[in-house]
C-alpha positions, 0 to 999 in steps of 0.5 A: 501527464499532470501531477497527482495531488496526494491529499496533503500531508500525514501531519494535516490529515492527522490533524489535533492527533499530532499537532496535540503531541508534543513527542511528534517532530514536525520537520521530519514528519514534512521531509517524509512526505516529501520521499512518499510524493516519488512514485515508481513510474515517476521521472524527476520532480521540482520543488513546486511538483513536490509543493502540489503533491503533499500541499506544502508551501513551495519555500518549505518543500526547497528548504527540506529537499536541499536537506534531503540532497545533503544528506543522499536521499535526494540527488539533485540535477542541475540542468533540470532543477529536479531531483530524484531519489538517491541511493540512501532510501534505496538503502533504508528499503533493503533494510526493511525487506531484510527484517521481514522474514515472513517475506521469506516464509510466505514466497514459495506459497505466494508462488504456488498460488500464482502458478495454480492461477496461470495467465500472467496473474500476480499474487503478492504480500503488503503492509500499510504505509501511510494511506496506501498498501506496499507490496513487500512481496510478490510472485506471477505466474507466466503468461501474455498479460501482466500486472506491472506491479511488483516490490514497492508498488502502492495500492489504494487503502480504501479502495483495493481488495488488499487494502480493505482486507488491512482494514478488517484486522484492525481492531476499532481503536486502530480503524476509526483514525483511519477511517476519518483520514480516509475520509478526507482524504476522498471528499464528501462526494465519494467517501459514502461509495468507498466506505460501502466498500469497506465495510462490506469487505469486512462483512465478507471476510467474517462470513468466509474469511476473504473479500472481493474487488470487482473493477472498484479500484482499477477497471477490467481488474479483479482481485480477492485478498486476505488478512494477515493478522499479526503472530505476536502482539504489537506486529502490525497486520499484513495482508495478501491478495490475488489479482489480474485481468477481470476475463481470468479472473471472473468473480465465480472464480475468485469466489469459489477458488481461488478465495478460499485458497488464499485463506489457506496460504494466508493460514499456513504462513500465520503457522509457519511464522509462529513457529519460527 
């Protein structure tokens, strides 16, 4: 299977906005867009697979996995020249997870959701990492087919349902840097088509509080999501979606629904989570 070209890195798709803060640590900005290159599905990567998914020079790429070996959030194999990850992320992952309690308030409503859905459909919870969406949350209903999504899995920013719900709570300010980075992110070829998407996500979720993606981000698939916006001031949004096949989710149904119940799960975790 060919590598996929990620886009560069966070600190060239930022571009004068880091390069113009002298706060901003470029070494550790390039060493965590080495971890982001490793996907689930991913077996062990060389230095010049990693040097062709961020779009580092392939000298930097060695340089900063050797320290990221050193340190345990690489292991290195020898018969291969490759690495993996290593443990210490796996680490620092937990200890994200631990310190998001609205996972823990929002499970059994995610739950109850999926099992009202049925036929394999999955319902899940996810922050922003990046330019993509992070499952922090998920549960499925039983059923023959399944979205092999699960905790950690990434989806599309600009493209999926989930992602687009994200965007809609973001005030401008927040957005517009997003949006230029998405924007380049896709190339001035598509990025016309996915700012459509966007934007009308947005204008669904102010008219009834929930946006539709039907087969844009992975064909036969249907999905509906939901902002969450934050409880407390400086919280980041988080957001929720639905999603499974396209022949049981059909948009007549994600629309009259199961939309409208995932505004309600979205409102009653918001209060639950105020309240704790």
């Amino acid at each position: 299977m060919p590598l996929k070209k990620r886009g560069g890195s966070v600190m060239e798709e930022m571009g004068d906005e880091a390069g113009g803060d002298r706060q901003f640590v470029t070494a550790l900005s390039r060493g965590l867009d080495i971890l982001r290159c490793f996907e689930p599905t991913d077996g062990p990567l060389g230095n010049a697979d990693l040097a062709q998914r961020c779009g580092l020079p392939k000298a930097t790429v060695s340089r900063l996995t050797y320290t990221l070996a050193k340190l345990g959030y690489l292991d290195y194999l020898p018969d291969s020249g490759k690495y993996r990850m290593g443990v210490a992320v796996l680490g620092l992952g937990y200890a994200c997870l631990g310190g998001l309690k609205i996972r823990e308030t929002a499970q059994p409503y995610l739950q109850a959701l999926a099992d009202h859905a049925g036929d394999g459909v999955l319902t899940a919870l996810a922050g922003r990492d990046d330019l993509s969406m992070v499952y922090i949350a998920c549960a499925r209903a039983p059923g023959m087919v399944s979205l092999q999504q699960d905790v950690g899995s990434r989806l599309s920013l600009g493209r999926s349902s989930i992602g687009r719900a994200y965007l809609a709570a973001l005030d401008e300010t927040a957005r517009a840097p997003l949006m230029e980075r998405l924007r380049q992110r896709a190339g001035e070829e598509f990025w016309p088509m996915v700012e459509r998407g966007i934007r009308r996500s947005a204008d669904e979720i102010r008219a009834r509080g929930f946006c539709l993606n039907v087969g844009e981000w992975v064909q036969g698939v249907n999905s509906v999501a939901v902002p969450l916006r934050p409880a407390q001031q400086g919280q980041p949004p988080l957001a929720f979606n639905c999603g499974g096949p396209s022949y049981i989710l059909t948009p007549e149904r994600l629309e009259r629904e199961l939309g409208p119940r995932l505004v309600e799960l979205a409102n009653r975790v918001a209060l639950v989570g105020r309240a704790v």
